[in-house]
Biotite code that builds the C-alpha atoms (Angstrom):
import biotite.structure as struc

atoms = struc.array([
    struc.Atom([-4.166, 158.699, 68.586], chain_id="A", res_id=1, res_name="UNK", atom_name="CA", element="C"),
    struc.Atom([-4.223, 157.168, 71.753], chain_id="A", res_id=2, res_name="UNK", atom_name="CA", element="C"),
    struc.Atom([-6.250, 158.946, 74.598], chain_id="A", res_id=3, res_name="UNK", atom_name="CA", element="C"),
    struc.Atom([-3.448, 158.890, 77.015], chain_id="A", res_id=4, res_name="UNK", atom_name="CA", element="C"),
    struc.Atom([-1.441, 161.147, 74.701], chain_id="A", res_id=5, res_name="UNK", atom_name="CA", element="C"),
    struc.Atom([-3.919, 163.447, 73.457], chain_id="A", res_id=6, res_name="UNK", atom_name="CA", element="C"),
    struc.Atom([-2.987, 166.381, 76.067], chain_id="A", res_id=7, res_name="UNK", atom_name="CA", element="C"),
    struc.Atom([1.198, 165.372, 76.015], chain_id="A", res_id=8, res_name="UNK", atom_name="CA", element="C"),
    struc.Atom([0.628, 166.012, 72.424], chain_id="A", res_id=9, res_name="UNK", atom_name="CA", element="C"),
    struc.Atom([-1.610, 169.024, 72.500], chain_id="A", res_id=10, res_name="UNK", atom_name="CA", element="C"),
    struc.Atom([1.143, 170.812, 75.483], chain_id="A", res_id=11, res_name="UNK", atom_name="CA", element="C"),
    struc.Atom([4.070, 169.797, 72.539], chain_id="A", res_id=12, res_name="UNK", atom_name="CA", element="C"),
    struc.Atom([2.259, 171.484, 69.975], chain_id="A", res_id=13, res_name="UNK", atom_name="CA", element="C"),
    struc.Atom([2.238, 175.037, 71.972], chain_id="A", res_id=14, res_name="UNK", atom_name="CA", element="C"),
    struc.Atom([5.975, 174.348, 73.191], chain_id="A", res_id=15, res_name="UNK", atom_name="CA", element="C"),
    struc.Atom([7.023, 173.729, 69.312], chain_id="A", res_id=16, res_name="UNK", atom_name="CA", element="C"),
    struc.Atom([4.712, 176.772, 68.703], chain_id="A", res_id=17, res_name="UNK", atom_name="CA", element="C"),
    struc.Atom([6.273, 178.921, 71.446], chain_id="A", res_id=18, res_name="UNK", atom_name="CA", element="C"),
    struc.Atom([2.458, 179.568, 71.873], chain_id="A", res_id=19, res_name="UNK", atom_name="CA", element="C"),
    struc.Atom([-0.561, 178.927, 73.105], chain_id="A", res_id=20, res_name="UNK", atom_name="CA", element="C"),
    struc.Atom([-4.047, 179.562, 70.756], chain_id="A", res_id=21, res_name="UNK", atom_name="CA", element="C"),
    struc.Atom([-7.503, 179.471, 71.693], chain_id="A", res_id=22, res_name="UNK", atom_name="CA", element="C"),
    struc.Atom([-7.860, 175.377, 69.606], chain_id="A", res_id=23, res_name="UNK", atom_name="CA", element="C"),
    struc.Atom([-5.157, 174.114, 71.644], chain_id="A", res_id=24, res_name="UNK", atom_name="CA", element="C"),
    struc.Atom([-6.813, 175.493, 75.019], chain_id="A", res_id=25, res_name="UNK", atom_name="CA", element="C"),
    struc.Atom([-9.857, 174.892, 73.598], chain_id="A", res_id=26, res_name="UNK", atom_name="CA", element="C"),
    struc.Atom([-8.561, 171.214, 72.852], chain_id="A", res_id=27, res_name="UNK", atom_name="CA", element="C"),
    struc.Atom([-6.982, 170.757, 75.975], chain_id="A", res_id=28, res_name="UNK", atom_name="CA", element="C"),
    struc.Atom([-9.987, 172.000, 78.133], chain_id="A", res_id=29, res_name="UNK", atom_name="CA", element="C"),
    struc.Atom([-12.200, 169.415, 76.296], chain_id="A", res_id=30, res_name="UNK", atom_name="CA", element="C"),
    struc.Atom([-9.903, 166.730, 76.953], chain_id="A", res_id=31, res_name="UNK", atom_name="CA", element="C"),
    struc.Atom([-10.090, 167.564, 80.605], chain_id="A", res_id=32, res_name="UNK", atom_name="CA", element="C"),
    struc.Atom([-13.367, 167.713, 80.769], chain_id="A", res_id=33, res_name="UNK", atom_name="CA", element="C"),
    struc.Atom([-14.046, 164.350, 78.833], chain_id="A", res_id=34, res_name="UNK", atom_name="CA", element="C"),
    struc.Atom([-11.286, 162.289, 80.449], chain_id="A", res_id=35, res_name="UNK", atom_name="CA", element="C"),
    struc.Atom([-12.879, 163.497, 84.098], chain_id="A", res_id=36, res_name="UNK", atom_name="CA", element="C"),
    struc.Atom([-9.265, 162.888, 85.444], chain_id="A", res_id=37, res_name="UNK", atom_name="CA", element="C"),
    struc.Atom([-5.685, 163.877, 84.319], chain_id="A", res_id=38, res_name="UNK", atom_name="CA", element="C"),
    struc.Atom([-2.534, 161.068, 84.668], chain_id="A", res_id=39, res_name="UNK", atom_name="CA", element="C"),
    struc.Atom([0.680, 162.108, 86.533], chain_id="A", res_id=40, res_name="UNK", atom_name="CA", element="C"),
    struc.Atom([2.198, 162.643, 83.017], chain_id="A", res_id=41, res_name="UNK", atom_name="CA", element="C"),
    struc.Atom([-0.288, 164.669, 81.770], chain_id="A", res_id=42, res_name="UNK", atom_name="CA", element="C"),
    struc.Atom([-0.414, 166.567, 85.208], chain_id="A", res_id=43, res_name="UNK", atom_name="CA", element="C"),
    struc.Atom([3.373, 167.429, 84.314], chain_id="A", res_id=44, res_name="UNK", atom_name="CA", element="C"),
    struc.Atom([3.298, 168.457, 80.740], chain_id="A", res_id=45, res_name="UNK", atom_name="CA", element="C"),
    struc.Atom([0.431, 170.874, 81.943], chain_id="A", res_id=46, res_name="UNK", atom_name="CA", element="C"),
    struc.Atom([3.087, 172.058, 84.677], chain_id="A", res_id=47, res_name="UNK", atom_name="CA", element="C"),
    struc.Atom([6.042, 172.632, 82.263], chain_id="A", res_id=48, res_name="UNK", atom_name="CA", element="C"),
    struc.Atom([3.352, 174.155, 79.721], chain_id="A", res_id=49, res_name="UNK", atom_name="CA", element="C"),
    struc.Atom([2.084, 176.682, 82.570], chain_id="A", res_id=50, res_name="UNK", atom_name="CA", element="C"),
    struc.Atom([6.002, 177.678, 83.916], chain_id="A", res_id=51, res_name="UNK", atom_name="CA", element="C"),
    struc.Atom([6.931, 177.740, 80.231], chain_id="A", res_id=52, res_name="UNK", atom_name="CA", element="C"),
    struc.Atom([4.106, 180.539, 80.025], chain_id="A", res_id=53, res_name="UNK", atom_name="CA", element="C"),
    struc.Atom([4.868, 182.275, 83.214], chain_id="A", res_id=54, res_name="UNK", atom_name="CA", element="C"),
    struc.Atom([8.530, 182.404, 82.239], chain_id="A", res_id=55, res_name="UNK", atom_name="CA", element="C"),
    struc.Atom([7.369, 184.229, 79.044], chain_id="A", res_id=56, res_name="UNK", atom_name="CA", element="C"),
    struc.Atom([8.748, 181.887, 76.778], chain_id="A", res_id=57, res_name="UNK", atom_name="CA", element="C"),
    struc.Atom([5.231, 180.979, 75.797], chain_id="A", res_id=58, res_name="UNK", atom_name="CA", element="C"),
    struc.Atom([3.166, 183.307, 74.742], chain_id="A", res_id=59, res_name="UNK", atom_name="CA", element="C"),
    struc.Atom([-1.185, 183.163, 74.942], chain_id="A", res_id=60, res_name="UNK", atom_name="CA", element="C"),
    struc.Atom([-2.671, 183.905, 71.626], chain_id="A", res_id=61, res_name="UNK", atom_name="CA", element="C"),
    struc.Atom([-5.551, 186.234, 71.872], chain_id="A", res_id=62, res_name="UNK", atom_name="CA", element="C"),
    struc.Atom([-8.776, 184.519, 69.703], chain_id="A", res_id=63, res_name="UNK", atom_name="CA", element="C"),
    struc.Atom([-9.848, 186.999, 66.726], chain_id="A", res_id=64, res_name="UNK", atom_name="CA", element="C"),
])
């Protein structure tokens, strides 16, 4: 998997998920963090993930 895609694809699994769980925030955070920058893309599926959420269509997954 190509490191460009790695957060597009991590945002598409909680949109096909209709949620949001600790792995995939967990996943996403570390991405952040290692990439030290986010692309305009990225920037965006991050946007539609975070309306999608305040919209209530996604939902955040509490961890156990």
């Amino acid at each position: 998997m190509k490191t460009s895609e790695i957060i597009r694809q991590l945002v598409g699994r909680a949109l096909y998920f209709k949620c949001l769980t600790p792995d995939i925030e967990n996943e996403i955070n570390y991405e952040l963090t290692r990439q030290g920058h986010i692309s305009d893309v990225d920037y965006e599926a991050l946007e539609l993930l975070m309306a999608e959420m305040d919209a209530g269509r996604i939902r955040l997954v509490p961890s156990s």
